[in-house]
N, C-alpha and C positions, 0 to 999 in steps of 0.2 A: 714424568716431570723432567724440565730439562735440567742435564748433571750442572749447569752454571746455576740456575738456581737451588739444584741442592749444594754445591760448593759456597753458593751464599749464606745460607742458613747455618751450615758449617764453620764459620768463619764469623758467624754472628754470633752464634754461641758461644766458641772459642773467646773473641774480644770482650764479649759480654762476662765472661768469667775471669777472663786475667783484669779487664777493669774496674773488677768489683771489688775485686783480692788489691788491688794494690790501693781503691778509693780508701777499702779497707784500714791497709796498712796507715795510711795518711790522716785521714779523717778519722781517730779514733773515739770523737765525742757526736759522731754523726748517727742516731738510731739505726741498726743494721734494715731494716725495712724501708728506710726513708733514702739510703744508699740506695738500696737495689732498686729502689723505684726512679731514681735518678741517673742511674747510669744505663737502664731498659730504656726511659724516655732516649737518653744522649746516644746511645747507639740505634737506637731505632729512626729515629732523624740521622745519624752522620752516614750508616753504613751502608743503606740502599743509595744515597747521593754516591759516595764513591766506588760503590760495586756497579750501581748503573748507569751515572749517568756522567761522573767524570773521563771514564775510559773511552765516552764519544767524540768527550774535546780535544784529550791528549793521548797519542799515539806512544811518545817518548817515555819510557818506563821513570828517568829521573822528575820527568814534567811532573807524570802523574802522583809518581810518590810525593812530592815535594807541597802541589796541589791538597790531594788529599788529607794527605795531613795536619797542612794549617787548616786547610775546611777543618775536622773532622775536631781537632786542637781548640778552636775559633767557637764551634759551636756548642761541644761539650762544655769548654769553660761557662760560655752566656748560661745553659738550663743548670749544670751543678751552682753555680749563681743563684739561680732564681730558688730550683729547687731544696736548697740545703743552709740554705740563708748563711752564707758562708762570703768573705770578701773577695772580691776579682783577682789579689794577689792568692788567694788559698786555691780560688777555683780555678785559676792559669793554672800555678801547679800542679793540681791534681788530674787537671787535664792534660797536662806535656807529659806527667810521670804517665799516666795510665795508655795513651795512645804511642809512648818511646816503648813502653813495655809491649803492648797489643801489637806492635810494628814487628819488636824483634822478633817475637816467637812465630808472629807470620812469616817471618825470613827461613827459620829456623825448621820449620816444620812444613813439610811436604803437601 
């Protein structure tokens, strides 16, 4: 298999775990199953877009991070939305908190 795709998987799991812990943290009236199934959906849509398919458009490391993240930001918000029946100001937040967190530890960690 190729190591980019394993480093993807890696990295999906990683985000998939710090985003859960911190929906967690947030969302404390949100049924734990109905979390994890809403932040699996939100990562599973954001993260192959910017593992494969942003880094075609933007070269520039600030571009892409900058890109990504409002994607990544943008979209999560919309499905914790739909998925957690939660208002657009709960579901930005949760979204900015959980992908500022999934950001740093990707800086952070090798």
């Amino acid at each position: 298999m190729d190591l980019y795709v394993v480093e993807f998987f890696k990295a999906f799991l990683l985000a998939f775990l710090i985003e859960y812990l911190v929906l967690s943290l947030l969302a404390r009236k949100v049924r734990p199953i109905r979390g994890f199934v809403a932040v699996l959906i939100a990562n599973g849509f954001s993260l192959p877009v910017v593992w494969f398919i942003i880094p075609l458009l933007f070269r520039n490391f600030l571009i892409y991070s900058l890109t990504s993240e409002m994607l990544a930001t943008v979209s999560e918000c919309l499905i914790l939305r739909r998925f957690l029946l939660i208002s657009y100001r709960h579901s930005l937040l949760a979204s900015f908190s959980m992908n500022t967190a999934s950001f740093i530890v990707g800086l952070i960690l090798p």
